[in-house]
N, C-alpha and C positions, 0 to 999 in steps of 0.2 A: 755446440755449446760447451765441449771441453774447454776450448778456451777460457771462455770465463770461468770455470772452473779451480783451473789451476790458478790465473791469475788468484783466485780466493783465500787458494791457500798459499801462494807465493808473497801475499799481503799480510796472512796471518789473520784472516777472518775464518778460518775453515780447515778441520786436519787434513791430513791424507786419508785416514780410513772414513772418515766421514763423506768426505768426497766419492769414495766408490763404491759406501754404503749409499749413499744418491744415485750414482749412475746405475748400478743394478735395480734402485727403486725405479727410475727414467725406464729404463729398458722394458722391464715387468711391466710396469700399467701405461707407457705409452707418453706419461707426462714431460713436460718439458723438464730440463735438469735444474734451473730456479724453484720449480715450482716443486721438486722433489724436494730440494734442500726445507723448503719452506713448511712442507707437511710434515716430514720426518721430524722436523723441531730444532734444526740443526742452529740455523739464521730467523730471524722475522724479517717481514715483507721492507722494515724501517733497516734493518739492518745490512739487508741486501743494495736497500736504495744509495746510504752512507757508500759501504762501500765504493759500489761505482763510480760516483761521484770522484770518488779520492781515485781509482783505476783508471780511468776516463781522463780526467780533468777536466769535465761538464759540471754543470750545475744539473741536481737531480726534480724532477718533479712528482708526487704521491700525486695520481690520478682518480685517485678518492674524495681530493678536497682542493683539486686547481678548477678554475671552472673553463670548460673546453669548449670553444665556439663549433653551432653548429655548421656553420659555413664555411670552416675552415678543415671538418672534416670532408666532408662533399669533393673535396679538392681531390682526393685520392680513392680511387676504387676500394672496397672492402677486401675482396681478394687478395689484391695487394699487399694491403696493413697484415693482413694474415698470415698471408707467407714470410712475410719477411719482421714481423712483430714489431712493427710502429703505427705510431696514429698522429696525424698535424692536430694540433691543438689550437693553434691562433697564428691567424693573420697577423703582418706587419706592414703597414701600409701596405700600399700597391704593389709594392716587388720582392716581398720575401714573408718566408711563412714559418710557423716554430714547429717545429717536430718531433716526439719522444721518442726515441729509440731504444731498443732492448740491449742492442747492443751496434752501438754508430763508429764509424771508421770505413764501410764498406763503398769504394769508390763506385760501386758500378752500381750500386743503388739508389746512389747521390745524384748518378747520372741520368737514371731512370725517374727519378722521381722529379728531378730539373727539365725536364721533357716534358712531364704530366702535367705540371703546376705551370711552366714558365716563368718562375720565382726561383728566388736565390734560396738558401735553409739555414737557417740559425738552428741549433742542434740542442736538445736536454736526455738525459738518461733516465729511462724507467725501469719498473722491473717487468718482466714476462705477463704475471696474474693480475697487475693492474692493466697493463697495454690492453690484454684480450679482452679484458673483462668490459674496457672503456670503449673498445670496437663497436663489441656486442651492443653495450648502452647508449652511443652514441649514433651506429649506422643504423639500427632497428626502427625507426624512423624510416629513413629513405628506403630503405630493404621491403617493408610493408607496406608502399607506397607504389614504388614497383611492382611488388610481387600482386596488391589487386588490380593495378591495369592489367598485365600478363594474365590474373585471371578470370577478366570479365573476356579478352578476346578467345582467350582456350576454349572457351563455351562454344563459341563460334567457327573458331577451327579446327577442332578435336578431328581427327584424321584426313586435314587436309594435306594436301603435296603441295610442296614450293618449288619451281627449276628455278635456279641461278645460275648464270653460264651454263659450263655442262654438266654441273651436279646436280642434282634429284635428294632433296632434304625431306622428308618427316617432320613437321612441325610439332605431330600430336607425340612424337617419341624424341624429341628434343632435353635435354634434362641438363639442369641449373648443374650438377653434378658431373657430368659428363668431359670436363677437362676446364680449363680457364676461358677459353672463347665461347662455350656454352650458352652463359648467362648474355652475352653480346647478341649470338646469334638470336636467341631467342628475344631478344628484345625487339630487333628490328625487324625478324617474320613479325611481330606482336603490330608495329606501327605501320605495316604494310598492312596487312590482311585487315584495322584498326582501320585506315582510309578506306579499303574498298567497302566496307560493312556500311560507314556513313557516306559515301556514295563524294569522295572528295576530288577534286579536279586536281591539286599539288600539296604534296608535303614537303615542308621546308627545315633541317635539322640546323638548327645555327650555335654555333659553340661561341659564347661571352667568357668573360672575365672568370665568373663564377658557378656559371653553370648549361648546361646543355638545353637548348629551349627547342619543342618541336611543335611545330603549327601544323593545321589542316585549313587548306583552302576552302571553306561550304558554301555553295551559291553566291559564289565572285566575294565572300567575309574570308578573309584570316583569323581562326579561333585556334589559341592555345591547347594545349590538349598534355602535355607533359614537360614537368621540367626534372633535369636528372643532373646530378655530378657532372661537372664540365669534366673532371679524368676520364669519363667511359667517352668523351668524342671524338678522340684519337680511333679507337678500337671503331667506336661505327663506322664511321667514316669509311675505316679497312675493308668492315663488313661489306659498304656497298658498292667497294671499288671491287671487291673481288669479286660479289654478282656481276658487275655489268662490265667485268673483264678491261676492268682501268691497271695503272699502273699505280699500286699501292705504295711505290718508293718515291713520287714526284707528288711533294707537297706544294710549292711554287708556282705551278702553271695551274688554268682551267684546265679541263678534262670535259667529256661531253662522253655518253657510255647507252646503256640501254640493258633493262633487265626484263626477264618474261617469267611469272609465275603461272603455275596451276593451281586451282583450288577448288576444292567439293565443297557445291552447294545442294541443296533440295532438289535442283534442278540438273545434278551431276555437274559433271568435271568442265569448269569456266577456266578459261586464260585470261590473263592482264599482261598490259605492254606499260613498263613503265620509263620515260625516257630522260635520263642522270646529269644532272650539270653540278661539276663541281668546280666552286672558286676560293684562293684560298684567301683567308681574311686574318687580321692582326691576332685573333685568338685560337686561329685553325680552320679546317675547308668548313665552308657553308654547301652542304649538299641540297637542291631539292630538285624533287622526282616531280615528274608531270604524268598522272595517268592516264593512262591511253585507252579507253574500255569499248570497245565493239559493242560490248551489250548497251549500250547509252549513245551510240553512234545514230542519230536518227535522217533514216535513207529516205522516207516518207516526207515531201514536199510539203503536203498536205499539212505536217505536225510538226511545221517549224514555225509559225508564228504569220506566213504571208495570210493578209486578207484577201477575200475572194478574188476580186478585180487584180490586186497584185500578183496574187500565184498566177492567173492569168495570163498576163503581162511578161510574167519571166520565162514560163513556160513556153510561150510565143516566142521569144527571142532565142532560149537554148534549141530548138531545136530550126533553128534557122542553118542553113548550109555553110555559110560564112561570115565573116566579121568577128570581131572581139566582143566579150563580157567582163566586165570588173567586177570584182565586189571588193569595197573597201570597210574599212573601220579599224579600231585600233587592236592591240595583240588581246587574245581573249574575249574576240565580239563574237564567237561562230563562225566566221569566213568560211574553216575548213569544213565544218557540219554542211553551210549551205552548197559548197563546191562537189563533194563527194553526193549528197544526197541528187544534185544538175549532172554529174557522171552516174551514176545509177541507172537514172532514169533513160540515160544516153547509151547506155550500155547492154548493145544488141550484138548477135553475131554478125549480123555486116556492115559492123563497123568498126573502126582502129582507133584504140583511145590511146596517146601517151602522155605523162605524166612527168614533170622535174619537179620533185620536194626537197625541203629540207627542214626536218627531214619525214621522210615518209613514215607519217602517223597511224594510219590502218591499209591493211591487205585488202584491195580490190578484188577479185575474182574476175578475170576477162579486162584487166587494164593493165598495161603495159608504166610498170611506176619506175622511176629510175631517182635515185639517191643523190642529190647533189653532191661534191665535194671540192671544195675550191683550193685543198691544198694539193690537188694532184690532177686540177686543172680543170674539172668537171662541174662547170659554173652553167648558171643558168640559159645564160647565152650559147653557151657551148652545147649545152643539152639541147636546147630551140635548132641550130644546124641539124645535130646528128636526128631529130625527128621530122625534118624537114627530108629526110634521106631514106626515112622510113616508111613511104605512102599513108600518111595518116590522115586522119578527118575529122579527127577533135583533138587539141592538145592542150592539154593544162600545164601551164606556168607557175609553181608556188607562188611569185615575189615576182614584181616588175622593180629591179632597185636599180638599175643604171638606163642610159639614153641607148645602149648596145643590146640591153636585153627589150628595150622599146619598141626599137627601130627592128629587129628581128620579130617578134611576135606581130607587132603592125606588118610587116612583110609577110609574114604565114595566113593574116585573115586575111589581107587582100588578092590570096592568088587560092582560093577556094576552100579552108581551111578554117571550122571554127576553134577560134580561141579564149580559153578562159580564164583569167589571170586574177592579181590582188594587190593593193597596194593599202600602203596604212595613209590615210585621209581621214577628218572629222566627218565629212557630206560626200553626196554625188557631187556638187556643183565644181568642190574646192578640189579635188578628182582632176577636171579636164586642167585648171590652172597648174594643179602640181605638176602633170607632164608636160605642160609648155615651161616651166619652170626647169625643169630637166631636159630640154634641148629638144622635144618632138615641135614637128612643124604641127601649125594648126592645122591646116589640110589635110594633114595625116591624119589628126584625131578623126576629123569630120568624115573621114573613106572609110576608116576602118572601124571605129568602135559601133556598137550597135546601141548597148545598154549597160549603163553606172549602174550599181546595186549598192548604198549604205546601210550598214547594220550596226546595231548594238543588244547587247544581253539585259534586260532589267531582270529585278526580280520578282517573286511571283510572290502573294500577302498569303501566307499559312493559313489555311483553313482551320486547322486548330485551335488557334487562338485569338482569331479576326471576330472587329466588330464592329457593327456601321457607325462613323463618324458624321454629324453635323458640320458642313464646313458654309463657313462665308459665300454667296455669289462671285464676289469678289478676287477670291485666291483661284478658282477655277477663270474667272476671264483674266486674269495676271498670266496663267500658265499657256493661256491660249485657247481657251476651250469657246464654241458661240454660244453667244445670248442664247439663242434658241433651243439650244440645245442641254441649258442648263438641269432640264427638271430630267433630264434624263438621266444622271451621275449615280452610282451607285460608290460614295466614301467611304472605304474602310479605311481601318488603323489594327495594327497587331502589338499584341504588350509584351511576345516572344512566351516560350513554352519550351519544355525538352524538347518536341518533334522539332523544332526549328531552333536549335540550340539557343535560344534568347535571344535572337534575331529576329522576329517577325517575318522573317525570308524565307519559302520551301521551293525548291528549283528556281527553274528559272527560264523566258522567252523570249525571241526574239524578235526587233522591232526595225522596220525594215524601209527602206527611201531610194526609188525606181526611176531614176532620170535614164529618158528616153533621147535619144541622137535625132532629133524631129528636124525638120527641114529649119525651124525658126532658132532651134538652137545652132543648127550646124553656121547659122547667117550668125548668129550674136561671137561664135567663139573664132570665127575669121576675121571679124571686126575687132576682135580683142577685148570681150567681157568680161568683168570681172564675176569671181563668183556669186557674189550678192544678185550682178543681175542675172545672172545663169538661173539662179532659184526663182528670182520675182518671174519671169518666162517661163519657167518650166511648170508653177505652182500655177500657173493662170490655165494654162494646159492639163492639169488635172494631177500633175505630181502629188504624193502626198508626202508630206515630209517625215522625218524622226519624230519629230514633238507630235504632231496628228497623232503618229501611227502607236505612239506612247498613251496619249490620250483616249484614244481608240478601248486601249487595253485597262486603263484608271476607271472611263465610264463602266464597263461591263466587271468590274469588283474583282478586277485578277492582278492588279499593283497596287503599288502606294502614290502619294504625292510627292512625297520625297523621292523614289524612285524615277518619276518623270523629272524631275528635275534636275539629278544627275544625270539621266542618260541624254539629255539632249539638249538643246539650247532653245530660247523663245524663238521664234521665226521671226523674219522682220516683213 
C-alpha cells in the first residue's frame, strides 16, 4: 500500500509526515494504511474515494450507498475479495461484470479473476474500509449457509478418516483456517460423507452460469442438496481430480478416475469406492461420482425382489454346467446386484470364476475380476479369449456390445462353460431380436442361451408417511391387474416426509421377467419372431412379465401406481 501512499501526497491530498505518521500507525495495530490514514483524521473515507478517482482515472463508488447485487458477489470466492480487497458489485449482461477495486491495475489479478467469472471487468475504485466491510455484509449470507451444511455433517463425521489417493486426511481436524484450499477441502469431504449418511447412489457437482449446484441421487430422484458460488467450482473440481488421481491441468477432455474413502461409524471403520467421471461443459467440468458401497451390495438371492417360482427358476439355470444367461434392462436396473449376488452363490473352491468389467464395481473374494480397457487393447472380446486360455467354468461378461464379443461368449457356452452376460434391452423377448439384429445367427441363440433375465428398480412407498388410497376398479384393470383378483389390492399413496425427502420413495426393489429358451421358443425365434410374439408364447408358458411382477408388488402395499407405470409397459 505504499504506493498509494505516496501517489497521496504526490497529488497533494496528504503530507509527508502524515504519511509516515500512518504507516507507523499501519505497522503498530496491523491496519491497512487507508484505513490508518482514515482513523488518525488525516483524509475521510469521501476524501480518499475523490482522490482515487482523480489517481486512477476510474470512476469511484461509496459502497455504503450503491446498492450491490447478490449474485454478482457469489461470482468470486470470499478469500479471494480478501486478499486482494475487491468485491463484484453487479453484473453486466451476460459477459461482463463491475468490480470495486482498492486498488486496480494488477494484470495478474485481472487474469485470475477472468478465469473465475469467464466475464470480461469494467473496473471502479473503492476505498479499503468500505471494500471489507461490504465483503463482510455481503458474503455472510452464503458463508452461514455453508458454514450450517459443514455443520450438520461434522456431527456425523467428527473423527472420521478420509483416503484420497495416497493421502490419509482428518476430516474431524480439517480447519476453514488452515491455508486457502482448506475451506474447499472441507467442503467436499462435507458432500461426500453428506451422500453416504443418506444412503445416495451419485452425486452430481454441475458448475452454471451463476452458480455451483450439487445434487444427490435418493432411490432412482435427483434432489438438490446445495447451491454455492460458481467461483469455488474450479477449486472442487481440483479437489476431486486430485483424490481420484486425474490430471488437474486437462480441462478439455473427460476423465473417468476413482476415489476410496474410510470412515468411522458405530460400527467402526467402513470403506467407500466412489467411481469419477468428469466432463467438461460450457461453464466448467460437470463431476459426478457413483457410490460403490459393499455395505448395500446385496449377495442374498432371496432379498432381491425374485418371487418364489422365479428365484427358482434362475437358480435352476445358474447352476447348470453350460450355456449362457442374460440379464438385461437399462443402465441403473440392478443387473450388476443380480450378477454378483448368481457369482456368490457360484462361488466355491472348485470352481474358476472369471470376470471382464468395466469397470469393476466391488471386490469379489475368490473371483478372478479383470478390468477392461480398450485403449490398450483389453476389450471385452479380448478378455473372453485370454479366459478361454485359463480353464475356467463360469465366466462373466460385463457388456455384450459388438457381434465379436457375441459370437466368442456363444462359443465359450457351447463348449462346456457357463456364461453370464448383459445387455441393455426393455424385455427378455426384445433380448433375442436385439442379437439377431447385431449379426448372431438364430441357431446360435437357440444352442447357447439358456435363460433372459429382465429387470427393473421401482420404488418402494415410505412407510412413514403412506396411506391407503381408494382407487377405481378401473385404473387397476387399465394397468393390468384380473378381475379376480381385484379385492385383493392393498392402495397406497405417500404425501412424502423428511424420512423420504418429499418424495414418497424409501429404497427401492427389484422387478424381474424370466424368459426361458423352451423348445416352442427356440421353434418361433428360427422361424423369425418378432418380439411381440416371443412374449405372447412365452406368457402362455407361464412367463411372468415386468408389469405382473410390478403388480405383484402394488397388490401387497410395497409401491405406488405411478411406480408401476413407469417401470413397465402394459402387456399386450
Amino acid at each position: 500500500m505504499a504506493k498509494i501512499g505516496e501517489l497521496l501526497v504526490k497529488e497533494g491530498y496528504l503530507k509527508s509526515d502524515q504519511l509516515q505518521k500512518a504507516q507507523e500507525y499501519s505497522k503498530r495495530t496491523g491496519q491497512n494504511l487507508i484505513s490508518a490514514i482514515i482513523n488518525l483524521g488525516f483524509l475521510t473515507d469521501e476524501q480518499i474515494l475523490k482522490a482515487k478517482e482523480k489517481i486512477f482515472k476510474i470512476p469511484g463508488v461509496d459502497l455504503n450507498k450503491f446498492p450491490v447485487q447478490k449474485s454478482a458477489v457469489e461470482l468470486i470466492p470470499r478469500d479471494f475479495c480478501e486478499k486482494n480487497i475487491l468485491i463484484p458489485i453487479q453484473t453486466v449482461g451476460d459477459q461482463a461484470i463491475l468490480i470495486a477495486f482498492a486498488e486496480p491495475g494488477n494484470l495478474q489479478i485481472l487474469d485470475q479473476i477472468r478465469f473465475i467469472t469467464k466475464r470480461k471487468i469494467q473496473s471502479v475504485v473503492g476505498t479499503e474500509p468500505s471494500i471489507l466491510a461490504a465483503i463482510d455484509r455481503y458474503h455472510m449470507a452464503s458463508a452461514s449457509v455453508a458454514q450450517g451444511a459443514l455443520a450438520e455433517v461434522e456431527a456425523f463425521s467428527e473423527g472420521d478418516v478420509a483416503v484420497g489417493g495416497d493421502a490419509v486426511v482428518n476430516l474431524a481436524g480439517v480447519d476453514s483456517s488452515g491455508g486457502e484450499d482448506a475451506p474447499i477441502v472441507k467442503f467436499v469431504h462435507t458432500i461426500l460423507l453428506e451422500a453416504i449418511r443418506l444412503k445416495a447412489s451419485d452425486i452430481h457437482f454441475e458448475p452454471y452460469e451463476k452458480r455451483l449446484r450439487v445434487r444427490f441421487r435418493l432411490d432412482g430422484n435427483l434432489v438438490e442438496v446445495q447451491n454455492q458460488p460458481v467461483g469455488i467450482a474450479s477449486a472442487v473440481a481440483s479437489r476431486l481430480k486430485i483424490m481420484s488421481k486425474l490430471d488437474i491441468a486437462e480441462k478439455r477432455r473427460p476423465q473417468d478416475g476413482r476415489i476410496k474413502i474410510q470412515f468411522k461409524t458405530t460400527k467402526g471403520i467402513q470403506d467407500m469406492d466412489f467411481r469419477v467421471s468428469v466432463m467438461p461443459t460450457i461453464h466448467g467440468e460437470k463431476i459426478v461420482l457413483r457410490l460403490l458401497d459393499k455395505t448395500n451390495l446385496q449377495l442374498d438371492m432371496t432379498k432381491l425382489g425374485f418371487e418364489p417360482d422365479d428365484l427358482e427358476l434362475f437358480r435352476k439355470h445358474i447352476h447348470m454346467p453350460q450355456g449362457m444367461i442374460l440379464i438385461t434392462g437399462p443402465t441403473g436396473s440392478g443387473k450388476t446386484t443380480t450378477i454378483y449376488s448368481a457369482l456368490a452363490d457360484l462361488n466355491k473352491p472348485d470352481v474358476n470364476i472369471s470376470t471382464a468389467e468395466d469397470p469393476v464395481e466391488f471386490n469379489l473374494e475368490g473371483i478372478n475380476q479383470l478390468q477392461v480397457n480398450p485403449d490398450i487393447g483389453v476389450t471385452f472380446s479380448e478378455a473372453l479369449k485370454t479366459f478361454l486360455r485359463q480353464d475356467p467354468d463360469i465366466i462373466m461378461v460385463g457388456e455384450i456390445r459388438d457381434l465379436e464379443t457375441a459370437e466368442i461368449a456363444a462359443k465359450a457356452a457351447s463348449t462346456g462353460h457357463l456364461v453370464v452376460s448383459t445387455l441393455h434391452t426393455n424385455d427378455a423377448p426384445q433380448t433375442v431380436t436385439r442379437l439377431i439384429e447385431m449379426g448372431v445367427a438364430p441357431y446360435v441363440i437357440t444352442s447357447t442361451i439358456n435363460l433372459i433375465v429382465a429387470q427393473r428398480l421401482i420404488g418402494k412407498i415410505c412407510d412413514t408417511c403412506k396411506v391407503l388410497q381408494k382407487v377405481p376398479d378401473q385404473v387397476l384393470l387399465d394397468l393390468g391387474a384380473d378381475y379376480a383378483e381385484l379385492g385383493e389390492y392393498k392402495i397406497f399413496s405417500a404425501k412424502g416426509c423428511n424420512v423420504c425427502h418429499g418424495s414418497g420413495i424409501k429404497g427401492r426393489i427389484a422387478i424381474f421377467e424370466l424368459l426361458v429358451m423352451s423348445d416352442s421358443i427356440k421353434e418361433a425365434v428360427l422361424k423369425g419372431a418378432s418380439a411381440n410374439e416371443l412374449r405372447i408364447i412365452a406368457k402362455k408358458e407361464g412367463m411372468r412379465t415386468l408389469r405382473r411382477s410390478a403388480l405383484l408388488k402394488l397388490k401387497r402395499g410395497q409401491t405406488t401406481i405411478q411406480e408401476v407405470i413407469n417401470s413397465s409397459v402394459r402387456d399386450v
